[in-house]
Backbone bond lengths (Angstrom), bond angles and torsions (degrees), N, CA, C in turn:
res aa  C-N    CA-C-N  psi(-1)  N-CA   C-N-CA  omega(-1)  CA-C   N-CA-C  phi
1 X - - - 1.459 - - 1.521 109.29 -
2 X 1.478 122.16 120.20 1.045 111.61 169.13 1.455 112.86 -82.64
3 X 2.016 100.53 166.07 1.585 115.75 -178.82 1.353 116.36 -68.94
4 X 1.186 109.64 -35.52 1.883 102.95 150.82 1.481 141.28 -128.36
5 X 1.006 119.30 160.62 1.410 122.10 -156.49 2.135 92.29 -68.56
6 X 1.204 87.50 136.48 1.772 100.32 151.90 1.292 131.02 -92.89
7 X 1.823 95.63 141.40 1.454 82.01 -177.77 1.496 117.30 -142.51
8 X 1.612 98.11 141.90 1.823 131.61 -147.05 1.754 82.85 -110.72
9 X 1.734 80.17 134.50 0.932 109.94 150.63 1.714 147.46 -87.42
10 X 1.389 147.91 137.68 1.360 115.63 -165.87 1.365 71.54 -141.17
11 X 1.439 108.36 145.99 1.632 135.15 161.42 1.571 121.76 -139.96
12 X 1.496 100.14 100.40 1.213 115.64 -161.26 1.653 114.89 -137.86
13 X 1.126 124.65 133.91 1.512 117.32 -164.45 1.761 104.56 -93.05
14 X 1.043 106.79 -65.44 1.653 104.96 154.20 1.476 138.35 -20.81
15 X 1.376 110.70 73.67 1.359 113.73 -175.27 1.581 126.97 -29.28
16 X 1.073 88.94 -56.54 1.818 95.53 -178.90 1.825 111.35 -64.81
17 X 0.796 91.65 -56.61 1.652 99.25 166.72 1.437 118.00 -46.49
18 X 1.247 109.93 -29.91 1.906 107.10 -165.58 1.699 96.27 -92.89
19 X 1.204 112.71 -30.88 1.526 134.72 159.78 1.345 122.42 -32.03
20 X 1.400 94.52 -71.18 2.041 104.16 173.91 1.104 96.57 -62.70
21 X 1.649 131.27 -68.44 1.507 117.17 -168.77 1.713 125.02 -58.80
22 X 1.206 120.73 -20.78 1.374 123.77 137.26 1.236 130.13 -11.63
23 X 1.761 98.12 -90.26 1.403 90.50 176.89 1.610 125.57 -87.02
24 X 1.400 127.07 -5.37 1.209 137.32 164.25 1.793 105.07 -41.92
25 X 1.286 109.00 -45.91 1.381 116.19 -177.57 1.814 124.25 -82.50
26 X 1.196 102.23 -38.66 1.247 119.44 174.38 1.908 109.53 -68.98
27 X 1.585 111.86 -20.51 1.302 114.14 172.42 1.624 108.05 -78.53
28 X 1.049 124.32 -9.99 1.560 128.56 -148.66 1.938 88.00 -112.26
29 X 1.742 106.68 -6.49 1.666 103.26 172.90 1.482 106.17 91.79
30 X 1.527 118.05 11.15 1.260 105.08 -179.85 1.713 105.91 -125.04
31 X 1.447 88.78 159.20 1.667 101.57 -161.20 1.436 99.19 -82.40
32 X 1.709 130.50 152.31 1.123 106.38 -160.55 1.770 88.90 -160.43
33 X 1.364 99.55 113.93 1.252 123.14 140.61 1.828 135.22 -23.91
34 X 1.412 130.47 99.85 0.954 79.49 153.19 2.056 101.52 -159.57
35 X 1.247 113.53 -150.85 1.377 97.33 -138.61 1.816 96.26 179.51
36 X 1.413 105.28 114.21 1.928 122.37 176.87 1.095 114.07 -45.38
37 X 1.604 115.99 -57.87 1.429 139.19 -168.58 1.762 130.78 -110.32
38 X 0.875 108.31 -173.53 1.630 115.33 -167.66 1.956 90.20 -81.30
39 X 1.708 100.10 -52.75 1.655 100.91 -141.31 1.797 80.51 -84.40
40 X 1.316 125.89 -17.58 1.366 111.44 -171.47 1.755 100.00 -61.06
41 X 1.516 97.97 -71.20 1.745 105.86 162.09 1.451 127.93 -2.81
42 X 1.075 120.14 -58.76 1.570 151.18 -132.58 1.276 79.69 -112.71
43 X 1.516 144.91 -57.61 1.279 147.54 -164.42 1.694 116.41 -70.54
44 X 1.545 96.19 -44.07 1.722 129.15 -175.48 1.440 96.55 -61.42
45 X 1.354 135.19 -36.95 1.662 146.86 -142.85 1.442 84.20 -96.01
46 X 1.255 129.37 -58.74 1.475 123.50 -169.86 1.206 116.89 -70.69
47 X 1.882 117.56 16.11 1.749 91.60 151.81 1.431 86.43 -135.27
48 X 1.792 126.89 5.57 1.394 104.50 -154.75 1.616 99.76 -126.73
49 X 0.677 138.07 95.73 1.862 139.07 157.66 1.204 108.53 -9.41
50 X 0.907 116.56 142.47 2.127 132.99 179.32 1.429 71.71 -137.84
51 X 1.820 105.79 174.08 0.999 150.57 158.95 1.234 120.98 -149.47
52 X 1.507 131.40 -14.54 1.377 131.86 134.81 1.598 113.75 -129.30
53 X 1.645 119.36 -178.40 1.240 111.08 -178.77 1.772 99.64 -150.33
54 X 1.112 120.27 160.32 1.613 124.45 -178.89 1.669 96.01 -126.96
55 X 1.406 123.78 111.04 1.384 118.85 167.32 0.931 112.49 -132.43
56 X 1.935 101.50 116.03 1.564 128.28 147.95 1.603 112.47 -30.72
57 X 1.749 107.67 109.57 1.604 120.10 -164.39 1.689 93.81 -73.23
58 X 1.573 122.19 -24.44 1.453 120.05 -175.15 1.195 114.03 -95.38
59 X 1.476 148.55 91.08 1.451 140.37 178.05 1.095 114.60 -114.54
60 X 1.377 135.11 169.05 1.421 137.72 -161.00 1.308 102.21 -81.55
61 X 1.187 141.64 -28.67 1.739 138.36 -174.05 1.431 121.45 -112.29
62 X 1.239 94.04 -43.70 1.777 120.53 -159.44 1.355 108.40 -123.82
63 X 0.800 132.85 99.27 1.785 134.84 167.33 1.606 108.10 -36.96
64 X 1.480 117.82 142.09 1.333 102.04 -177.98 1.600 107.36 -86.20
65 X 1.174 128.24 10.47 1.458 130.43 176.58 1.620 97.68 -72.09
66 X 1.740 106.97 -48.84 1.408 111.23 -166.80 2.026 106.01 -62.25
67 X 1.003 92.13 -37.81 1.548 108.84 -164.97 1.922 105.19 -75.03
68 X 1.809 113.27 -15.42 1.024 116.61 166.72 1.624 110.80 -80.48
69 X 0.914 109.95 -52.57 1.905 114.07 166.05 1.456 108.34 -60.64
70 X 1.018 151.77 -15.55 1.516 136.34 161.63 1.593 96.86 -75.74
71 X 0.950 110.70 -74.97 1.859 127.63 -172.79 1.702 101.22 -27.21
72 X 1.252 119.26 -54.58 1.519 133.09 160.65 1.649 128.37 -50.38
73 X 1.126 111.59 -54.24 1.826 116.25 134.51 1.862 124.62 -19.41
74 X 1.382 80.07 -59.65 1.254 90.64 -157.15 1.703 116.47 -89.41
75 X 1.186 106.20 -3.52 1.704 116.03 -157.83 1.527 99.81 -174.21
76 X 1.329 127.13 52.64 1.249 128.06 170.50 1.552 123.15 -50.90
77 X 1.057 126.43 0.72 1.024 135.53 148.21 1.855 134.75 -39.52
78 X 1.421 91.81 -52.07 1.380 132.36 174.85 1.346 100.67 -37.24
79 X 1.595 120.39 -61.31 1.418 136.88 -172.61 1.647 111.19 -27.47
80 X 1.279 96.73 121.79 1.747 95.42 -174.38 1.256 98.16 90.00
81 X 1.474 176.71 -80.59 1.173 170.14 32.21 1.174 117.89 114.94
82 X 1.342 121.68 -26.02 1.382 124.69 171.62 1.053 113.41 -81.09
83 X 1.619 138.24 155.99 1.388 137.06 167.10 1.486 92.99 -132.43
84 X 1.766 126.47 152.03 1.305 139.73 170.03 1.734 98.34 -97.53
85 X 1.337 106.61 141.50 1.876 121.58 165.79 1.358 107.56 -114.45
86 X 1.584 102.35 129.40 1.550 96.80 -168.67 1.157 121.43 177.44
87 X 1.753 123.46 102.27 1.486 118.58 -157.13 1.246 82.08 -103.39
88 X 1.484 136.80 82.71 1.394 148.83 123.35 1.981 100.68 -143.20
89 X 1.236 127.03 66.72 1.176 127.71 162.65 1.231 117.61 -80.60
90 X 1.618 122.44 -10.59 1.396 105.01 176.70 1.443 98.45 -110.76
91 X 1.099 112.36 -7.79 1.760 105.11 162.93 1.718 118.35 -35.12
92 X 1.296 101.24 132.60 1.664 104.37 173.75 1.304 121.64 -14.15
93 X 1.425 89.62 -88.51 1.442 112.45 -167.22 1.555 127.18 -42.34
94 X 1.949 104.79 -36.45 1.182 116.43 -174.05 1.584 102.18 -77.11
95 X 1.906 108.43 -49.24 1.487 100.77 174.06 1.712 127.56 -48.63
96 X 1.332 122.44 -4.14 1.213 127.08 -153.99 1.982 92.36 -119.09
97 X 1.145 112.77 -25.54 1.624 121.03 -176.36 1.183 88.45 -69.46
98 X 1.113 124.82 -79.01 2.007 151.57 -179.10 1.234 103.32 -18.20
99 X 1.532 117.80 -57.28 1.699 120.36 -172.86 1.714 103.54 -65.48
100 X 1.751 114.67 -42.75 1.253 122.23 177.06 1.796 115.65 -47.68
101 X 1.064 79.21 -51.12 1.711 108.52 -163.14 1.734 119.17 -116.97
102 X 1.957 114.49 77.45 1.472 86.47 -169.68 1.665 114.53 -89.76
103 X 1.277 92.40 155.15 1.428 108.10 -178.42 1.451 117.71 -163.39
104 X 1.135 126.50 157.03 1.215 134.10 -158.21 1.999 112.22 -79.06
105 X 1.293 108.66 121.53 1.474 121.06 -174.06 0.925 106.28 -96.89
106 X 1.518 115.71 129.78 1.881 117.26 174.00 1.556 100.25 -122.06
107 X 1.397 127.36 122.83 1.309 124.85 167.49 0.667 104.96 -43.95
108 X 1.395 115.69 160.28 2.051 135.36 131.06 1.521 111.45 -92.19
109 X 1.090 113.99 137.25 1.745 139.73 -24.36 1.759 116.88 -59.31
110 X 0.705 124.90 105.32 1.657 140.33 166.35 1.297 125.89 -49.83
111 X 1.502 133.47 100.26 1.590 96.82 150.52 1.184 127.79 -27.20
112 X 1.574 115.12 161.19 1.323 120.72 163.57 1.725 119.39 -87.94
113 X 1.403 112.06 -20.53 1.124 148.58 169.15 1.929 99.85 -46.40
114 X 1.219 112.04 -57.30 1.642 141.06 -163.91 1.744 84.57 -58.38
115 X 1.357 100.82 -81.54 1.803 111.45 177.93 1.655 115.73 -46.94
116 X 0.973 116.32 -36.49 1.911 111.48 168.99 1.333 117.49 -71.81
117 X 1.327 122.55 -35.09 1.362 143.90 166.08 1.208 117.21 -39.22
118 X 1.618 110.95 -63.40 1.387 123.52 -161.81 1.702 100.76 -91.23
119 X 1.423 111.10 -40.26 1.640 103.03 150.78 0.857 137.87 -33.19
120 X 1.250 132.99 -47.94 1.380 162.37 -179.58 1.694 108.87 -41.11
121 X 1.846 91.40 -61.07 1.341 108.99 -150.17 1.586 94.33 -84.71
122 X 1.685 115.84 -33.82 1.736 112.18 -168.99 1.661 106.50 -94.02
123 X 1.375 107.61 8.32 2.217 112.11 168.74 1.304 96.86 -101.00
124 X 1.318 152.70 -28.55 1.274 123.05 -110.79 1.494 88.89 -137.53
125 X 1.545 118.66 -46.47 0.985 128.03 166.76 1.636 132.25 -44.55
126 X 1.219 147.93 119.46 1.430 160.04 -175.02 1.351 103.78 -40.81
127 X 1.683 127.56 111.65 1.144 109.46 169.32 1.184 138.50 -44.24
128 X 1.984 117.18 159.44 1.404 104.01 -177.96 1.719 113.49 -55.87
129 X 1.386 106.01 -21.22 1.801 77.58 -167.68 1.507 117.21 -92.36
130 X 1.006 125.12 17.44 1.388 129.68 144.65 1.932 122.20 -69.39
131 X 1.357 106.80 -15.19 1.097 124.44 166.33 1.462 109.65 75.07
132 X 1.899 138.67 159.58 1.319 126.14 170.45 1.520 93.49 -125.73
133 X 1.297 112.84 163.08 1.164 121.63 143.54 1.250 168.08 -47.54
């Protein structure tokens, strides 16, 4: 358990959905961000710290692929930390972002189990610049 809570971002257009993953995350002790759209996101980041983020690949303006390359711009930190949501992962375009850009893919429909998991592993772990072995 860390001494302070982390805090995740979720960007998800689907109310009910952004809901469960809400509190799915907020049970796990971490403070949690979250946000409808790409530019709300993107807006939220410039006063608020993430340390990870969950982005819905389908959003009403901004693709969350696009909104993963700004967020990365903007907070390179992020790198490794992001995960894409997205029941078209074998769709072209997304398979072809992924090879560009790796990062962690969570189907739709998801355990919730899947998202605590992979949380787990990108908070908990020693940053890269302490370096691993």
């Amino acid at each position: 358990m860390s001494a302070h809570p982390f805090t995740v971002l979720i960007v998800e257009d689907e109310a009910a959905l952004r809901r469960v993953l809400e509190r799915a995350v907020a049970r796990e002790g971490h403070r949690v961000l979250s946000a409808a759209s790409a530019e709300t996101a993107y807006d939220l980041l410039g006063s608020e710290h993430a340390d990870a983020a969950l982005l819905d690949v389908r959003l009403p303006t901004m693709s969350g692929l696009a909104l993963y390359l700004a967020l990365v711009h903007r907070s390179p930190t992020l790198v490794g930390r992001m995960a894409i949501m997205t029941g078209d992962a074998d769709a072209e375009n997304v398979r072809a972002w992924v090879e560009r850009n790796p990062c962690k893919v969570l189907r739709k429909p998801f355990d919730l189990r899947e998202i605590v998991e992979w949380l787990r592993s990108v908070l908990e772990v020693p940053s890269r610049e302490r370096g691993n072995a």
